[in-house]
C-alpha positions as CSV (number, residue, x, y, z in Angstrom):
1,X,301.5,96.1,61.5
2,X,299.3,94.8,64.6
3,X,295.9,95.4,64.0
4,X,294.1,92.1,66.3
5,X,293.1,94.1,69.6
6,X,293.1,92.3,72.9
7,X,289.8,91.6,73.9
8,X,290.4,93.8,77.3
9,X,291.9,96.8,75.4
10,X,289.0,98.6,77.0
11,X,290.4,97.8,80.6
12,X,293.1,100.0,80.3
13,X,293.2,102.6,77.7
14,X,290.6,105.4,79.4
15,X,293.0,107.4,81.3
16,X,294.3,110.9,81.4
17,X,296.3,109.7,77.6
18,X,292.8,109.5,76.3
19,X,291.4,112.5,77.6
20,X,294.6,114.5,76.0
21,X,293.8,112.5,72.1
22,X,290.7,112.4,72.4
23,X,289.7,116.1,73.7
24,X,288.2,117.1,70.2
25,X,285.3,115.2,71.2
26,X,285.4,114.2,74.7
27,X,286.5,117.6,76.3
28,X,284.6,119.4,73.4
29,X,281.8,121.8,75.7
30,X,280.4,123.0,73.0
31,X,279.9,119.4,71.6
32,X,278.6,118.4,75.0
33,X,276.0,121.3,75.3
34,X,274.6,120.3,71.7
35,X,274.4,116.4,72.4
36,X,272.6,117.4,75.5
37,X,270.4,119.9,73.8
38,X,269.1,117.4,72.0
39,X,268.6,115.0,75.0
40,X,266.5,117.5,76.7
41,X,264.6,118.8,74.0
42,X,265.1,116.6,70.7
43,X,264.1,113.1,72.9
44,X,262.4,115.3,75.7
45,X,263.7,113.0,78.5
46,X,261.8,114.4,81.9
47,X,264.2,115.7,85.2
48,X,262.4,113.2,87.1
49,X,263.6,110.5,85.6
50,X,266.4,107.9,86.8
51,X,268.8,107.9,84.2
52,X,271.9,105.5,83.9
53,X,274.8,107.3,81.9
54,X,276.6,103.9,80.7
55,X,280.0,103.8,79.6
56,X,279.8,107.1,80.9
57,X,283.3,107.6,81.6
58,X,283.8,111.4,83.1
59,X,280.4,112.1,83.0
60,X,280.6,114.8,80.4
61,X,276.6,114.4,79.7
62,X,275.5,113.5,83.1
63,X,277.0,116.6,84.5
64,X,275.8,118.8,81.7
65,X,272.4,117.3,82.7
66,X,272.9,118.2,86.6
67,X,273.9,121.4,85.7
68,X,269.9,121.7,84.0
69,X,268.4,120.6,86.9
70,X,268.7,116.7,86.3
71,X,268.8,115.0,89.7
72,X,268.6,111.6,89.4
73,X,271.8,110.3,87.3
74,X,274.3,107.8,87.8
75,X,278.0,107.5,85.6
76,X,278.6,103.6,84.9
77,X,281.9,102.9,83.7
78,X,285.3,101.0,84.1
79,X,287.7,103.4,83.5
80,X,288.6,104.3,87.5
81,X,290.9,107.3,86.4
82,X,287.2,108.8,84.3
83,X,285.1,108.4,87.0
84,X,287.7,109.8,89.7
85,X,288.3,113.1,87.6
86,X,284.2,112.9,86.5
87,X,283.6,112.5,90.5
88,X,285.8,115.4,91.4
89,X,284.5,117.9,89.0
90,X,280.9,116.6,90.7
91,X,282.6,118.1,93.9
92,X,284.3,121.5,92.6
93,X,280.7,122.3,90.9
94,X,278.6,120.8,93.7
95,X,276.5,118.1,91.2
96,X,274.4,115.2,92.8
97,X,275.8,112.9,90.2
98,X,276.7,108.8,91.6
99,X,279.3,107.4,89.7
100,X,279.7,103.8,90.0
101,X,282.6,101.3,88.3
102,X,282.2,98.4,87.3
103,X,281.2,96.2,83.7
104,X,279.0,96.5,81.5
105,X,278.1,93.0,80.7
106,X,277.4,92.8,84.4
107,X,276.0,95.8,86.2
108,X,274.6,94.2,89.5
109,X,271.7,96.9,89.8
110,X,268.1,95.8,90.8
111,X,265.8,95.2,87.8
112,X,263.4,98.0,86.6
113,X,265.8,101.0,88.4
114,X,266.1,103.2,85.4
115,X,263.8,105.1,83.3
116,X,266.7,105.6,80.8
117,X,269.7,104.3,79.5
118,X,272.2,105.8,77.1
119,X,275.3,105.0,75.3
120,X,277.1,108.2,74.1
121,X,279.8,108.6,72.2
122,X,280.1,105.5,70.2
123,X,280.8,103.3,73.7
124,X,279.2,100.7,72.1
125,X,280.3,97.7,70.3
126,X,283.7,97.3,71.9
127,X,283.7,93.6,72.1
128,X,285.0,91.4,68.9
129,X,282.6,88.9,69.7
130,X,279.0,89.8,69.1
131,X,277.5,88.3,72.5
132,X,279.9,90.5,74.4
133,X,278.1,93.1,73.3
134,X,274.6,91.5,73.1
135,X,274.8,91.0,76.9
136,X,275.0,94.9,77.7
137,X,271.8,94.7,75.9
138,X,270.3,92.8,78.0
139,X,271.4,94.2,81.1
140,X,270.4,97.3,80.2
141,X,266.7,96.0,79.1
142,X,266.8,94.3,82.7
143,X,267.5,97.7,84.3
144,X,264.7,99.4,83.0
145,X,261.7,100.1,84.3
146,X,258.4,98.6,81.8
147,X,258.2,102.0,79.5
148,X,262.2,102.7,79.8
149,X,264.0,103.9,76.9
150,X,267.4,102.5,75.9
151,X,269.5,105.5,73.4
152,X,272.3,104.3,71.7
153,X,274.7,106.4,70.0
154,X,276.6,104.6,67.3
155,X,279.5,105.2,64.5
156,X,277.1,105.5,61.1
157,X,278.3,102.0,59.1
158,X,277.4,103.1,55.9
159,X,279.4,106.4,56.3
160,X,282.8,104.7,57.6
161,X,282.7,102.4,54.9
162,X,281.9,104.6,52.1
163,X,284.4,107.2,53.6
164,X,287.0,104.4,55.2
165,X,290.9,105.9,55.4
166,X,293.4,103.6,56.2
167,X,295.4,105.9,58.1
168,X,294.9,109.3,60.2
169,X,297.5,111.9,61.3
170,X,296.5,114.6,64.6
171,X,298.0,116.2,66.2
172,X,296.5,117.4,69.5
173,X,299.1,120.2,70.2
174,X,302.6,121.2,70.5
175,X,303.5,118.3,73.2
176,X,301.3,115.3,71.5
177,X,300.7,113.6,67.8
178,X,298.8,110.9,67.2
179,X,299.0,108.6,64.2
180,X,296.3,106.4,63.5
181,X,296.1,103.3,61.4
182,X,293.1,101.3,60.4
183,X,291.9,98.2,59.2
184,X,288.1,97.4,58.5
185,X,287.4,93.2,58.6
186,X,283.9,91.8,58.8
187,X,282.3,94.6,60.1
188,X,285.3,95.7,62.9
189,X,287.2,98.5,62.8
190,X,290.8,97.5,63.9
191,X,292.7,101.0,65.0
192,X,296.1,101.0,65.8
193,X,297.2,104.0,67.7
194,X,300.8,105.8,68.2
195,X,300.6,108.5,70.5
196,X,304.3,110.6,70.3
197,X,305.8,113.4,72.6
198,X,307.5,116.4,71.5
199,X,310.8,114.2,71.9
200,X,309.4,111.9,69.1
201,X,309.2,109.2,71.6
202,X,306.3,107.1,71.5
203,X,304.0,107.1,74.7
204,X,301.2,104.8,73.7
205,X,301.0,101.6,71.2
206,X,297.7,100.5,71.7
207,X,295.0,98.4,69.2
208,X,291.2,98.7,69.7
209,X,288.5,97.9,68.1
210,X,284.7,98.8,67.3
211,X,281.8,97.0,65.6
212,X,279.8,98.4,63.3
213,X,276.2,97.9,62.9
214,X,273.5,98.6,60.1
215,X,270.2,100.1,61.0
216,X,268.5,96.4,60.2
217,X,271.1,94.3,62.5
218,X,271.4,96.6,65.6
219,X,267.0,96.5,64.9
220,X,267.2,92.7,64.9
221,X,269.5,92.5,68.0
222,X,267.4,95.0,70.1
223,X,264.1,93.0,69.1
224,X,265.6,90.0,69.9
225,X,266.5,91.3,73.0
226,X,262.9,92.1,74.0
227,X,262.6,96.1,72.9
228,X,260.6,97.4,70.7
229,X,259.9,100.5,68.6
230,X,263.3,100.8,67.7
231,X,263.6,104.6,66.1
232,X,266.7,106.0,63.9
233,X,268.4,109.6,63.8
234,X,271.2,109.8,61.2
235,X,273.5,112.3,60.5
236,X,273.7,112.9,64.5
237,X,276.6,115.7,65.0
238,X,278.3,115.5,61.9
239,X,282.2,117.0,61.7
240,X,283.2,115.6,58.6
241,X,283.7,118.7,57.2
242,X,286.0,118.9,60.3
243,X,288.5,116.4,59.8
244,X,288.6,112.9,60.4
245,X,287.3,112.1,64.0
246,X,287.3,108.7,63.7
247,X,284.0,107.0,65.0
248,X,282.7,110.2,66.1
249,X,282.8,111.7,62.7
250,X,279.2,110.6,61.7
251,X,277.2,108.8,64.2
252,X,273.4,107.1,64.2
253,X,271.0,107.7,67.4
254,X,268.7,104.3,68.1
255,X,265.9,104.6,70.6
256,X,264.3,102.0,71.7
257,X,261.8,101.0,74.7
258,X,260.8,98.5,77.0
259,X,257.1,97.6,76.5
């Protein structure tokens, strides 16, 4: 079984595949509205504010947000086929939402432009290497303004371990199946996934991978970045009693600020 991921999985598997294996959780509405809920009232983030929705992909919290009256919100992300539908449903619903492509690592925007900065939907920790993903950290501390707040949203370590399955079966509806298998090695999460037709042909072969962190190392990487009091929220949208979603099956908020 493959299970080593090209470092550049990321480059190429957000596309209209992922939308149709992934839609328990990243076409959910209802998931969206609640996540958002608790943006807007849980974390009390203010309409005023310039917020950077960062490996956003469609935009499925930023628009949410527009639709409350949010009016200063840009999509970040790679994926061109996310931000083209995200972009066009911006359009059909008449949204002042920018979305922008482009890398993480290396955003290009002027420093101190956002008030805040989140990472939904476990978009973090897609680099092998830990200074891959170290650097978004400190481009996203260089983007904020003194005050910002970074969010992070974040697969809950302890729970995938203690609740680890080596292989996962789905299937998304009479057209697709997806079989899933898994491999946990120094703290990565090695996935390999087979996505079949109705035909039993197999449409997708991918590997990809995601880091896990404990509350005390992703603490010690965002101090060591420069932020400071870093804040936990476990148990964040929990669907374990659900099925098996993966990395979004039990996920950890971290909030931290600049200055």
């Amino acid at each position: 079984m493959r299970h080593l991921a090209d470092e550049n999985w990321w480059m190429s598997i957000f596309d209209d595949v992922y939308l149709q294996t992934d839609s328990r959780s990243v076409c959910d509405d209802h998931l969206t509205h609640q996540e958002v809920n608790f943006l807007e009232k849980g974390l009390n983030i203010s309409k005023h504010w310039q917020i950077l929705d960062l490996c956003g992909g469609q935009g499925r919290h930023a628009l949410e947000l527009s639709r409350r009256g949010f009016f200063n919100i840009t999509v970040f992300d790679y994926s061109g086929y996310l931000l083209l539908s995200g972009k066009q449903n911006a359009v059909g619903e008449n949204l002042a939402v920018t979305f922008v492509r482009g890398d993480a690592r290396f955003i290009g925007f002027q420093d101190g432009c956002f008030d805040f900065i989140m990472l939904m939907g476990s978009s973090f920790g897609y680099f092998v290497r830990e200074g891959e993903n170290r650097k978004i950290l400190t481009e996203s501390f260089r983007l904020l303004m003194h005050q910002g707040y970074i969010l992070l949203d974040l697969p809950d370590k302890n729970h995938v371990i203690d609740n680890f399955k080596s292989r996962a079966y789905h299937r998304v509806d009479n057209q697709l199946e997806v079989i899933r298998e898994r491999k946990l090695e120094k703290d990565v999460i090695y996935c390999r996934e087979k996505v079949m037709n109705a035909s039993k042909n197999c449409i997708r072969d991918n590997v990809y991978c995601t880091r896990l962190y404990s509350q005390q190392h992703i603490q010690d990487i965002l101090q060591d970045v420069g932020f400071r009091d870093v804040r936990f929220k476990t148990d964040f949208m929990r669907r374990d009693k659900l099925g098996d979603y993966g990395c979004m099956t039990n996920r950890m908020l971290v909030l931290a600020s600049k200055g």
